[in-house]
C-alpha positions as CSV (number, residue, x, y, z in Angstrom):
1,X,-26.2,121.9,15.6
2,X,-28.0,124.9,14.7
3,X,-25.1,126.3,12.3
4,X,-25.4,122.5,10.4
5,X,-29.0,122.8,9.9
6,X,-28.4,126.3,8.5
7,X,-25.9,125.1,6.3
8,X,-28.4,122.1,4.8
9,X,-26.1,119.5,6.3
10,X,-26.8,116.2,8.1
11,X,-24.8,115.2,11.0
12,X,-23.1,112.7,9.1
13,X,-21.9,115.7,6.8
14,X,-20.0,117.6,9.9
15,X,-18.6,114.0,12.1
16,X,-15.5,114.3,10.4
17,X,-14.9,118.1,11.4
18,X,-16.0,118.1,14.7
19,X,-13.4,115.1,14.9
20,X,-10.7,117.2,13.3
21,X,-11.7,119.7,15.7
22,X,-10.8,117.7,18.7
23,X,-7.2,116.6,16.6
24,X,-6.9,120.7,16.6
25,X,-7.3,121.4,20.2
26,X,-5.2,118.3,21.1
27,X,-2.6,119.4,18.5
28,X,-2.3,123.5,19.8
29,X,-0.2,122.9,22.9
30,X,2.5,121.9,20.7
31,X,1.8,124.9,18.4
32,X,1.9,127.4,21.3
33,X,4.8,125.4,23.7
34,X,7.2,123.0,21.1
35,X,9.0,123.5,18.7
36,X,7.5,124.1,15.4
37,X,6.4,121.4,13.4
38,X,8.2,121.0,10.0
39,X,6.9,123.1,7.3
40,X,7.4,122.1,3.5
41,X,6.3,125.4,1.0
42,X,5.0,124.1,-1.9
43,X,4.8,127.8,-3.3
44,X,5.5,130.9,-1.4
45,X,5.8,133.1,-4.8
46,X,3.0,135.3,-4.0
47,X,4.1,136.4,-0.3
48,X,7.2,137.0,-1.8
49,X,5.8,139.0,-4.5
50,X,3.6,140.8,-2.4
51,X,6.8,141.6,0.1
52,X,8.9,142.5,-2.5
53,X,6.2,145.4,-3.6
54,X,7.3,147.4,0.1
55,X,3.8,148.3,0.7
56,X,3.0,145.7,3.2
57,X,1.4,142.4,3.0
58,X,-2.0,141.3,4.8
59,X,-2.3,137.9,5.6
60,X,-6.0,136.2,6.8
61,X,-5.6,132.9,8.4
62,X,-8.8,131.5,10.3
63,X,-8.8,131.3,13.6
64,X,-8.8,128.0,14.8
65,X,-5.7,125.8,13.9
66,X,-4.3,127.0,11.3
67,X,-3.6,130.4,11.9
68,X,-1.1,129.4,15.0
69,X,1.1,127.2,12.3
70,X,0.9,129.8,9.5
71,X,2.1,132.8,11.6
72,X,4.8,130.7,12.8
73,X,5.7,129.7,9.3
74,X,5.6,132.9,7.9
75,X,7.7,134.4,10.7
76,X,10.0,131.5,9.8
77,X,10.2,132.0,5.9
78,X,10.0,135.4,6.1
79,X,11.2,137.3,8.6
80,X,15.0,137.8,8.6
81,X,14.6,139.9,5.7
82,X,11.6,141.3,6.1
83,X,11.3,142.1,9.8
84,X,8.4,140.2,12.3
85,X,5.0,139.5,11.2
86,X,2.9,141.5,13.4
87,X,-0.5,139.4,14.3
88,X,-3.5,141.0,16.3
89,X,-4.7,139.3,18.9
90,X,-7.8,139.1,21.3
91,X,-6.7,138.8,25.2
92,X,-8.1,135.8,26.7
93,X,-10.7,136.7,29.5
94,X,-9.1,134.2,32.1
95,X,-5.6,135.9,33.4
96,X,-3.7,132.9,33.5
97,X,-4.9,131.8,29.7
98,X,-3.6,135.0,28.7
99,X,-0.2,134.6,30.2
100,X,0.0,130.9,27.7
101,X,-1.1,133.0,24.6
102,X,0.9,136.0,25.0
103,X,4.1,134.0,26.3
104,X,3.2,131.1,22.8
105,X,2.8,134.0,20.8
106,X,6.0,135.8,21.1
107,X,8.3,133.5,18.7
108,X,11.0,134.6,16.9
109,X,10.0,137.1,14.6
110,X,6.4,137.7,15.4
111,X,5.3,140.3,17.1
112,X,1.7,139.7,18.7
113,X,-0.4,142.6,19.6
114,X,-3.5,142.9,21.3
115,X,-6.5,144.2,19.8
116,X,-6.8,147.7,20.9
117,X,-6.5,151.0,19.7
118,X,-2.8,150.5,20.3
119,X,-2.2,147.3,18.7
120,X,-4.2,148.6,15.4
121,X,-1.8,151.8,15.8
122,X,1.1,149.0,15.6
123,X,-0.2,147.4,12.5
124,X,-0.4,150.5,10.7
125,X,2.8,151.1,11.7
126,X,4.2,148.0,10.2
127,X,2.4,147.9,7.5
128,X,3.5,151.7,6.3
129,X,7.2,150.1,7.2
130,X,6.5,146.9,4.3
131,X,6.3,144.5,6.8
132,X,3.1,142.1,7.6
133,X,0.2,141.5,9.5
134,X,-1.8,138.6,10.2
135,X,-5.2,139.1,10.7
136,X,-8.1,136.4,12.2
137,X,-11.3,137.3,9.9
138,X,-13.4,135.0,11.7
139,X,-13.6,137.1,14.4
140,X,-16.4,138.9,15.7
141,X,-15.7,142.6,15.9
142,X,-16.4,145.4,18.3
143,X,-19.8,147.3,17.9
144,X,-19.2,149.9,15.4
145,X,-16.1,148.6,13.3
146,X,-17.6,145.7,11.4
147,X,-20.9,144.9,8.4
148,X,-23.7,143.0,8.2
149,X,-23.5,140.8,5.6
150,X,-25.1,137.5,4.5
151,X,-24.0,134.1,5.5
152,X,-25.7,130.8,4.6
153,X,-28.8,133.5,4.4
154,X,-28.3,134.9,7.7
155,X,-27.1,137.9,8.7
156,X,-23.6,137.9,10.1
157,X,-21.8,140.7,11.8
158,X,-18.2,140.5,10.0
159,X,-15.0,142.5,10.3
160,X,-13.7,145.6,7.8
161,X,-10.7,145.6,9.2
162,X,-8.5,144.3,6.5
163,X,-10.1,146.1,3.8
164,X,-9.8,149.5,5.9
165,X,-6.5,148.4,6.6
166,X,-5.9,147.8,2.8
167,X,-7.0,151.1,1.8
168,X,-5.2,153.1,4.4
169,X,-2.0,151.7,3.4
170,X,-1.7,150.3,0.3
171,X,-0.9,146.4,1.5
């Protein structure tokens, strides 16, 4: 409630996402345990473009939702010729939620990695190689590796790692 009021919303402007947001967390055991849903592209020009350049691609999904049906889509589309989409991860904090993500998170042709020095060395890695990376901006980074910035006029402690990422390697 305190994130509408900081927006200048009403409650009656936010019903309608916070239903959606129960439809989301009813939807995501299919998304991590079926089958993947059908996807229809209506333009997939600019991943290919940005795959055919060989420097990498960076894809940023946000976190809730729709990033669990993009990566799986892009792995889809994508993959076979371009090798897995790499997609950073944070470990859940209960063990046997952790053992769901990882095991929903390993599909064909994604490769999830977990957000530690190792799994950033893995991005790198693919990225140098021209494959991709899916990143969650929406996250809130360690201590040390993200900006304050302004949101909604407060300040908001946001992640650099795509742009650092970016900038290393040319995606």
């Amino acid at each position: 409630l305190d994130n509408v009021r900081q927006a200048g919303l009403g409650w009656g402007d936010v019903a309608g996402a916070i239903g959606q947001a129960g439809c989301m967390s009813a939807e995501l055991p299919r998304l991590w345990l079926g089958t993947p849903p059908p996807i229809e592209w209506a333009h997939d020009s600019a991943a290919a473009e940005a795959y055919a350049a060989g420097q990498g691609v960076l894809f940023l999904t946000p976190h809730m939702g729709c990033f669990e049906i993009t990566a799986q889509a892009l792995a889809l589309r994508f993959s076979a010729q371009h090798g897995p989409l790499t997609v950073l991860y944070r470990p859940a904090r209960h063990a046997g939620l952790g053992e769901v993500m990882a095991l929903a998170r390993q599909r064909p042709g994604l490769e999830a990695v977990p957000t530690t020095l190792a799994g950033a060395r893995q991005t790198i890695k693919a990225l140098r190689s021209g494959r991709a990376v899916g990143l969650l901006p929406d996250q809130v980074p360690p201590e040390g590796m993200g900006q304050w910035a302004p949101f909604f006029g407060q300040p908001a402690y946001t992640m650099t790692l795509a742009a650092r990422l970016a900038l290393q390697t040319g995606a």
